[in-house]
Backbone as a printed PyTorch tensor [residue, N CA C, xyz], in Angstrom:
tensor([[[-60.9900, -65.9600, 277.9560],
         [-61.1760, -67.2960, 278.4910],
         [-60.3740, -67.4240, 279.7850]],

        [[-60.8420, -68.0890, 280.8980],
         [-60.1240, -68.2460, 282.0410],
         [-59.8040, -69.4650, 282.0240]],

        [[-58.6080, -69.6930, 282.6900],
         [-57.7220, -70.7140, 282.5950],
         [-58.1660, -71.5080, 284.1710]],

        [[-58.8800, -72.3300, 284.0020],
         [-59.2230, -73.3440, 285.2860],
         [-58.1070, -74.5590, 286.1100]],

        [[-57.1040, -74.8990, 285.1430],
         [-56.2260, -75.8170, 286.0610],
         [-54.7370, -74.9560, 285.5150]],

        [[-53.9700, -75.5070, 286.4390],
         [-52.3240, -75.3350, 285.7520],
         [-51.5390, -76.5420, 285.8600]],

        [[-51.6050, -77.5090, 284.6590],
         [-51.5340, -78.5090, 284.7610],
         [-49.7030, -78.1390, 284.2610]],

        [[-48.7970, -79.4750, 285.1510],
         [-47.1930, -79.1830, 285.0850],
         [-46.7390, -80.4610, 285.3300]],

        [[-45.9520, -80.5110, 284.3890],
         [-45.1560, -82.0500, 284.2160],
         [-44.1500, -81.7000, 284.8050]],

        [[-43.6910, -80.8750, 285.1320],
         [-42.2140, -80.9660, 286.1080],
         [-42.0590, -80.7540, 287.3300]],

        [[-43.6620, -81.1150, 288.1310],
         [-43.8090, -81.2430, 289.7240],
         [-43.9590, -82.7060, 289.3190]],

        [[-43.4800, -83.5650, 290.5380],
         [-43.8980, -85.2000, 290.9640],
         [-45.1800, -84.7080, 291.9920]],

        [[-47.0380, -84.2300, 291.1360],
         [-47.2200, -84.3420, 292.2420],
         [-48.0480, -85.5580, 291.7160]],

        [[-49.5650, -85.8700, 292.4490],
         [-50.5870, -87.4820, 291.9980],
         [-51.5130, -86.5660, 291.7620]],

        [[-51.8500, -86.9780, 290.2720],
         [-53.2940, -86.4220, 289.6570],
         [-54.1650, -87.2630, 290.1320]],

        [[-55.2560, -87.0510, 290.9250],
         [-56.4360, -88.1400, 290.9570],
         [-57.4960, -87.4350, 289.8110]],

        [[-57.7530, -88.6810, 288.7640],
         [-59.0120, -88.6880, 287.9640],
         [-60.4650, -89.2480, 288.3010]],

        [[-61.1160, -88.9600, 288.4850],
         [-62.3730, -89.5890, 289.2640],
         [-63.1540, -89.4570, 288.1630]],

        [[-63.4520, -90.6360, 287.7510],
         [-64.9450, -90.1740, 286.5730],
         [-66.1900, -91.2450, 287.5380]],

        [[-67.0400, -90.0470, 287.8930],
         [-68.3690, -90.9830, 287.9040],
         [-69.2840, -90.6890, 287.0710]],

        [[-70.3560, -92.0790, 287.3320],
         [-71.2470, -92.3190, 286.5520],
         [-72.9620, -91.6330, 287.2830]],

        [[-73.6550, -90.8390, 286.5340],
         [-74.7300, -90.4690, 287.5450],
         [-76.0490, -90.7950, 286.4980]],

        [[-77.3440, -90.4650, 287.2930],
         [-78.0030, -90.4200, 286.5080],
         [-78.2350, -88.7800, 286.0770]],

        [[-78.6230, -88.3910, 284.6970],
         [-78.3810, -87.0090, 284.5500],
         [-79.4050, -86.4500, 285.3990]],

        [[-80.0540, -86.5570, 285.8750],
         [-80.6830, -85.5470, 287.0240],
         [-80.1220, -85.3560, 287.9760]],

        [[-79.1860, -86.3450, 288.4090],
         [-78.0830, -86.1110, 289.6260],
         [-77.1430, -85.5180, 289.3250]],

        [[-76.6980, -85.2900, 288.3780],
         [-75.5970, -84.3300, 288.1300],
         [-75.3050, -83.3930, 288.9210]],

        [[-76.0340, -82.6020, 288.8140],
         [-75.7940, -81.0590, 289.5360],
         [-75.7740, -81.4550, 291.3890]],

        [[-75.9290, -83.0470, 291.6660],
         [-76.5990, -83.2940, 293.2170],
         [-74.8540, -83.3540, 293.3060]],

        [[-74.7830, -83.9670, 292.5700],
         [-73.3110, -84.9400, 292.7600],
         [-72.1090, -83.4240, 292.4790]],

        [[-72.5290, -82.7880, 292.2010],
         [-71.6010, -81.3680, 291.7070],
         [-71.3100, -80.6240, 292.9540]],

        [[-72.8740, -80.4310, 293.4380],
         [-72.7520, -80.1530, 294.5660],
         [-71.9300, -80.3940, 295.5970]],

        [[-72.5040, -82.0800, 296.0090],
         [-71.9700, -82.6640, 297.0200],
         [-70.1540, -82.2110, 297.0770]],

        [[-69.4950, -82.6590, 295.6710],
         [-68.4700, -82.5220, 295.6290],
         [-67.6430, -81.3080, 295.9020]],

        [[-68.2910, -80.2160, 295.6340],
         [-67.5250, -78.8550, 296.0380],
         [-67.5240, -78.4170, 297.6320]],

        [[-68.8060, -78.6980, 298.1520],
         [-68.6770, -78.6790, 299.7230],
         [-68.0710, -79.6700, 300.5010]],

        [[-67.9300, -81.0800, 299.7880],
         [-66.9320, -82.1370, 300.5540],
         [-65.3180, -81.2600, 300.3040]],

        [[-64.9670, -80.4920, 299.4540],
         [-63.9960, -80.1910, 298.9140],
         [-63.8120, -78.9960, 299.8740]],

        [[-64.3290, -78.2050, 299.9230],
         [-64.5400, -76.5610, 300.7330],
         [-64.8660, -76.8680, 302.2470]],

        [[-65.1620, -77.9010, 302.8250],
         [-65.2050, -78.2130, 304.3490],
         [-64.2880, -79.3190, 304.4720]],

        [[-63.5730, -80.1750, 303.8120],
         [-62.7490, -81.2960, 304.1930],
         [-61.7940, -81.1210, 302.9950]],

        [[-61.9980, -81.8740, 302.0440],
         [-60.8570, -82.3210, 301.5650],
         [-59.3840, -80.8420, 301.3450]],

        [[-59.8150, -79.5000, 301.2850],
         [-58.7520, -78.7800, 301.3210],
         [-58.0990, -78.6150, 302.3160]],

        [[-59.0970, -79.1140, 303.3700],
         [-58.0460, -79.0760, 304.7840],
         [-57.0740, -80.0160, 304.9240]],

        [[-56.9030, -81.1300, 303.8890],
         [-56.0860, -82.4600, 304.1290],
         [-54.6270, -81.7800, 304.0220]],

        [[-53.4500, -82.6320, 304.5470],
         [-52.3410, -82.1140, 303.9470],
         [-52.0050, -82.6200, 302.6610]],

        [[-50.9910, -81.8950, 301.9340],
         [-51.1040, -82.7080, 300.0120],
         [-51.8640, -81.7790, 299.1630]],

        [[-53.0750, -81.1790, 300.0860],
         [-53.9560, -81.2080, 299.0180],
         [-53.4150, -80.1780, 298.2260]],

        [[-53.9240, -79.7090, 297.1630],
         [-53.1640, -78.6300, 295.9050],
         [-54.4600, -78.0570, 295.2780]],

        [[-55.0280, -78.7010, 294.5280],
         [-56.4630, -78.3720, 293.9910],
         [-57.5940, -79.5540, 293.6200]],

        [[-59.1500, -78.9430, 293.4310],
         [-59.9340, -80.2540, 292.5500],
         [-60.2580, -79.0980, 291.8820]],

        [[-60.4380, -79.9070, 290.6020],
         [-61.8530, -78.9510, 289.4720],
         [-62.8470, -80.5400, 289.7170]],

        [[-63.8430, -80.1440, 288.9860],
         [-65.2960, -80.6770, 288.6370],
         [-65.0760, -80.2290, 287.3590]],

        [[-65.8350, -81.3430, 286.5200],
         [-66.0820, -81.2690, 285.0630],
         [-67.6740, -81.9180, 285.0120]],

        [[-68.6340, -81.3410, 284.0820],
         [-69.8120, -82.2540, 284.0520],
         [-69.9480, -82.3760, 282.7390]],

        [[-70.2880, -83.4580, 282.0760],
         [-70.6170, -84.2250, 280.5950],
         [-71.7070, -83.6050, 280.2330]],

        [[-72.0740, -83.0500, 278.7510],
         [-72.6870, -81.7890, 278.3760],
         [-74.4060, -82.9800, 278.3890]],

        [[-74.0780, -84.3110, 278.4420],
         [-75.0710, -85.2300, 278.2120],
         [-75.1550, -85.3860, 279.8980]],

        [[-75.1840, -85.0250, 280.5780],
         [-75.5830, -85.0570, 281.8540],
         [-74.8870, -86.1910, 282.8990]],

        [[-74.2740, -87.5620, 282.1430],
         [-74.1730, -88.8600, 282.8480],
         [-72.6690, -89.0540, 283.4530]],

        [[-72.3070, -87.8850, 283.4030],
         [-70.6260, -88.0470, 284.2830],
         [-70.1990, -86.7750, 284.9730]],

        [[-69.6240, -87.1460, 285.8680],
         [-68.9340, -86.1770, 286.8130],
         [-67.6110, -86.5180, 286.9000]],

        [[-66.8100, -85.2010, 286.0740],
         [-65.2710, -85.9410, 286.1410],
         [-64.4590, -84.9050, 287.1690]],

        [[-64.2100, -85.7140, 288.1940],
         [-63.2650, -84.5050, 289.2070],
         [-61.3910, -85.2200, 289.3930]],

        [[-61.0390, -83.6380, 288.5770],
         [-59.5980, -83.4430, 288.5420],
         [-59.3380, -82.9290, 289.9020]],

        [[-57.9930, -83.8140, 290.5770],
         [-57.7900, -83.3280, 291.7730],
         [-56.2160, -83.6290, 291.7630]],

        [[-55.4650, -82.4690, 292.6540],
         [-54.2580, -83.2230, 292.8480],
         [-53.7630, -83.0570, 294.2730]],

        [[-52.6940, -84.0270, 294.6730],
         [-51.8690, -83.6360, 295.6810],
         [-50.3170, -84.0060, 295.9410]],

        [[-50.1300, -83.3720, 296.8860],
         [-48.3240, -83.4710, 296.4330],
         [-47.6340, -84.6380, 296.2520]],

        [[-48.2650, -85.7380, 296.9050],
         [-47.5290, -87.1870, 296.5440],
         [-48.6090, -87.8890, 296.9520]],

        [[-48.3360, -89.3350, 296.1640],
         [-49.4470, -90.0320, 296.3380],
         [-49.7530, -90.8570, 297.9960]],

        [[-49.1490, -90.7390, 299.1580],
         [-49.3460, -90.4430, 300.0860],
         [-49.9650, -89.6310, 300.7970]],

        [[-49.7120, -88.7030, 300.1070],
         [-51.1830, -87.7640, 300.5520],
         [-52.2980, -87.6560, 300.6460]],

        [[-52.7440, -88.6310, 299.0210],
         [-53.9440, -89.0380, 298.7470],
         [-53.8520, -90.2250, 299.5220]],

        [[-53.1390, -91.1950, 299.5670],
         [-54.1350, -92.3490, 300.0780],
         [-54.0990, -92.0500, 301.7460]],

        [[-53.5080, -90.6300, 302.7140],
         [-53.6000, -90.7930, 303.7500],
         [-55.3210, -89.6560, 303.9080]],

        [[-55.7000, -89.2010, 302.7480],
         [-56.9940, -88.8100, 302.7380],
         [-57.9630, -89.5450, 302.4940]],

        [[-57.4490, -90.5080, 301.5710],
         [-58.8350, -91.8240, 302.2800],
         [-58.6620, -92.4540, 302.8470]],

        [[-57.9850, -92.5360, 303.7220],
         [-57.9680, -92.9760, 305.2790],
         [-58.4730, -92.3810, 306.4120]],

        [[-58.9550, -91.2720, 306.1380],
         [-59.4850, -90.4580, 306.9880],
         [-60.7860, -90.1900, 307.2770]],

        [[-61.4450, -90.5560, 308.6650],
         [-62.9260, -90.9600, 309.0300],
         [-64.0440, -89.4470, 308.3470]],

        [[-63.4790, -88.9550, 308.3220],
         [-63.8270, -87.3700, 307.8920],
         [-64.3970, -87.4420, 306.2550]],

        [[-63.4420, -88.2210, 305.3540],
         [-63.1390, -87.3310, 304.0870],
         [-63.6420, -89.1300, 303.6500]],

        [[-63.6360, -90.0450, 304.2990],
         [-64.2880, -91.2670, 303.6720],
         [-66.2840, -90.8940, 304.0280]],

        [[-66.5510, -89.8860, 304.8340],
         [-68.0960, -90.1420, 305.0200],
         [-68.2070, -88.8810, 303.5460]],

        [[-67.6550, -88.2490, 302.4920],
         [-67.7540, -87.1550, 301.7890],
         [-68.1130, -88.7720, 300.6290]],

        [[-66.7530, -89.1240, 300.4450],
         [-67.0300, -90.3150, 299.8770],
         [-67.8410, -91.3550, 299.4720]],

        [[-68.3250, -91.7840, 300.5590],
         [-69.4810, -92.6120, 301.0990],
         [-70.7240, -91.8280, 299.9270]],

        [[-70.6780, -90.7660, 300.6400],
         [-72.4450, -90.3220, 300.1920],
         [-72.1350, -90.2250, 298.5380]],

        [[-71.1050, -89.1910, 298.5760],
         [-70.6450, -89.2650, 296.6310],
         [-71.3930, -91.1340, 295.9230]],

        [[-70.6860, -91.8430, 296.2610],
         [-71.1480, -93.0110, 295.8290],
         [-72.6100, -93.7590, 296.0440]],

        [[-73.5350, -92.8930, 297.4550],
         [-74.9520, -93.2600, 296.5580],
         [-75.7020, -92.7250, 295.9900]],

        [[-74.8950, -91.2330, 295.1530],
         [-75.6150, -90.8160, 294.1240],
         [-75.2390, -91.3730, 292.8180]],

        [[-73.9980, -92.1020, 292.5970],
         [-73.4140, -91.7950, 291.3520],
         [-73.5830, -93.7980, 291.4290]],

        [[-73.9230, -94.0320, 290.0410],
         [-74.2050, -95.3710, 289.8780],
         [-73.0970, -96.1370, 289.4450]],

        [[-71.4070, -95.3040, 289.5080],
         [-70.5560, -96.3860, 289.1990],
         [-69.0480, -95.0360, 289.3500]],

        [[-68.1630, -95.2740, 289.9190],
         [-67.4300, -94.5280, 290.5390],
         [-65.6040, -94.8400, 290.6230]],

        [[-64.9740, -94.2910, 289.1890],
         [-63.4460, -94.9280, 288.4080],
         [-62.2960, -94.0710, 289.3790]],

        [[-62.2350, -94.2810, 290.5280],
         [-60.9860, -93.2230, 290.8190],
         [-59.5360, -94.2670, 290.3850]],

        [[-58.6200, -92.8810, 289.5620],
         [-57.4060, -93.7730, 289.3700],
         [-56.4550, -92.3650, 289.6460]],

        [[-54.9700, -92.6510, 290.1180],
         [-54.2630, -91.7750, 290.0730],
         [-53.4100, -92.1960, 289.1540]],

        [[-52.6830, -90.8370, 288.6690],
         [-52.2020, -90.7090, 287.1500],
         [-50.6520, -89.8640, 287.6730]],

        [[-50.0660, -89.1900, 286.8870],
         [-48.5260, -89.0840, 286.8350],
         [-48.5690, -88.1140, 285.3200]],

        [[-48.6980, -86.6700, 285.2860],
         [-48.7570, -85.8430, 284.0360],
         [-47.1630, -86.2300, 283.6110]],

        [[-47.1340, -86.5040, 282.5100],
         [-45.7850, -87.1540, 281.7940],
         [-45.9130, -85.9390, 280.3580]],

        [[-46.5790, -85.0200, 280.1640],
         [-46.3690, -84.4440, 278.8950],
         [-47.6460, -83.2300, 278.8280]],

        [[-46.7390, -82.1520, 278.7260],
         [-47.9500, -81.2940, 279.0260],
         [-47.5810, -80.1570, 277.9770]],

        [[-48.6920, -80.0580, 276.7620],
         [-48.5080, -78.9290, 275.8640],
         [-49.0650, -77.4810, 276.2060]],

        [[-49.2550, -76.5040, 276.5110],
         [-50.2060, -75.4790, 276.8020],
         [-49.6670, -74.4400, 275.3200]],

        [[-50.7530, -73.8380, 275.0740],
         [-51.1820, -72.6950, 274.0910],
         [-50.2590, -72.0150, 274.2300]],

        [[-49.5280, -71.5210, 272.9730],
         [-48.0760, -70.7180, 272.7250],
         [-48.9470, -69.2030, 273.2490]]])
């Protein structure tokens, strides 16, 4: 099994959780979109650290784990004319769109 994030409670960095809502045929649009907004902009931001993509085995969500080193980082990436038009389009595929940033406070991993 490959290990996709390295999630660590003893960096202060900002988890952004993004769950959107799609219709399941958009899924894979919205999967898309997100890895090339990610691979032409958002890794170039400063902060940035990583995103995964997650897709709901029922087709109707796109959950993208992202982090960066402080939450300044993130909000000086959506401030940015660049990485708000990645944004933009993300939201007229996806019919409802939860970004919250989070703070890992407890992290168990497999002995």
């Amino acid at each position: 099994m490959t290990v996709t994030a390295n999630i660590d409670s003893s960096r202060p960095v900002a988890t952004l959780i993004n769950v959107f809502t799609v219709p399941p045929e958009r899924q894979q649009e919205l999967i898309d979109l997100l890895a090339q907004a990610t691979e032409t902009t958002m890794r170039h931001q400063p902060g940035f650290i990583c995103a995964n993509f997650h897709a709901s085995r029922d087709g109707q969500r796109v959950i993208n784990y992202a982090q960066w080193e402080s939450e300044e980082h993130y909000w000086a990436m959506r401030a940015d004319p660049e990485a708000q038009i990645h944004m933009d389009e993300a939201a007229t595929i996806a019919t409802d769109v939860q970004p919250r940033l989070f703070t890992v406070v407890s992290h168990h991993p497999r002995p």
